[in-house]
C-alpha positions, 0 to 999 in steps of 0.5 A: 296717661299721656306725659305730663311734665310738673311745673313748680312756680316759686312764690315770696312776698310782694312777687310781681303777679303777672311774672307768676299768672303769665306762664301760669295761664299758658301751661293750663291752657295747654293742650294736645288737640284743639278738641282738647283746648276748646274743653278747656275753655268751656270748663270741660276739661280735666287733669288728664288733659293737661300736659302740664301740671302746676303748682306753687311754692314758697319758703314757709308755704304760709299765704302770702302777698302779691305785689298789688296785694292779693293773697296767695296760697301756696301749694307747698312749703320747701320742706314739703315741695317735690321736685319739679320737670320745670321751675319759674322764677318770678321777679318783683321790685328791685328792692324785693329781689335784693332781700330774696338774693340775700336769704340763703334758703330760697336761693339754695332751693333754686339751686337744688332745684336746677340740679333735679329739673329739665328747666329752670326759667325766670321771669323779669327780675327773677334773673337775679335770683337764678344769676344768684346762684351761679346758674347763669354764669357764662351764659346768655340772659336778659331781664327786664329792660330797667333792670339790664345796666344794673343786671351786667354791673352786678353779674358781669360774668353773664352775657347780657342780652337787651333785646328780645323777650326772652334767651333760650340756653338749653336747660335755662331759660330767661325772659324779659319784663313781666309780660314776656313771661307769656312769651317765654311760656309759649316757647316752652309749649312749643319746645315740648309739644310743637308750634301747632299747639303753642299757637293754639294756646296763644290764640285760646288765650287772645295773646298776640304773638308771633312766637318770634324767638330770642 
């Protein structure tokens, strides 16, 4: 089998959907060939074909809500999660992200989580989870743009980036607001199986990028 590289997205109440359905769609579409792309745009295609697997994860593993209401399921609880290649970190409201910065659990699981993963990413105000932690200190990274002066006053001991749609730092990737989610996703795929075949995503996608970095 070819390798394959296990993604584990976290999930929590009123999570911002697109910072989770973004990279979500990037990795499924991945694949190593166009031939493998177009089978699975016409539904054709099979787990093997994926170099990426993904799976979600929250707390309790219960269902939950999305920000705009929709009902998620995930797949595992924290006590049932396994260890995953890559990990995303989605953002949500403000207020939202305060009340998840402020529950041990989930922050000590992002953090055991960095320690056994090659990647650890967020997206949008998923930074301040990840910064929570300590991950980030020392270090570049952005988050969503009307979230930056608030992001430095309370971490001024990360580097703070305001432009771009996401900072690349090796083993910790953030990215921009919500959509930028897509970008960074890509630039993994790209990171991993070259530009050739990020490109084909973005395109099986119809996703609009230059694959410009940071």
């Amino acid at each position: 089998m070819k390798h394959q590289w296990t993604v584990g997205i976290l999930l929590f109440e009123h999570v911002d959907l697109t910072d989770i359905a973004g990279p979500y769609e990037v990795f499924y579409n991945a694949g190593y060939t166009m031939h493998d792309l177009r089978k699975t745009l016409s539904g054709q295609d099979t787990l093997e074909n994926h170099p990426f697997v993904v799976r979600t994860v929250s707390q309790s593993g219960q269902q939950l809500k999305a920000s705009n209401g929709l009902r998620l399921e995930p797949d595992y609880s924290f006590e049932q999660s396994p260890a995953f290649d890559i990990v995303v970190v989605p953002g949500g409201n403000l207020g939202i992200i305060a009340h998840m910065r402020a529950q041990d659990e989930i922050i000590q699981w992002i953090a055991r989580s960095a320690s056994q993963s090659t990647l650890m990413t967020s997206v949008c105000s998923g930074a301040f989870l990840l910064a929570q932690t300590g991950l980030l200190n020392g270090k570049r990274a952005t988050t969503h743009w009307a979230a930056l002066d608030l992001f430095e006053q309370q971490f001024p001991q990360i580097q703070v980036q305001r432009t771009g749609k996401f900072v690349d730092e090796g083993t910790i990737i953030t990215s921009a607001g919500v959509t930028a989610g897509f970008n960074m996703a890509l630039h993994m795929v790209e990171r991993l199986l070259g530009e050739e075949m990020a490109q084909a995503v973005a395109r099986g996608i119809d996703f609009q990028t230059s694959l410009v970095h940071e």
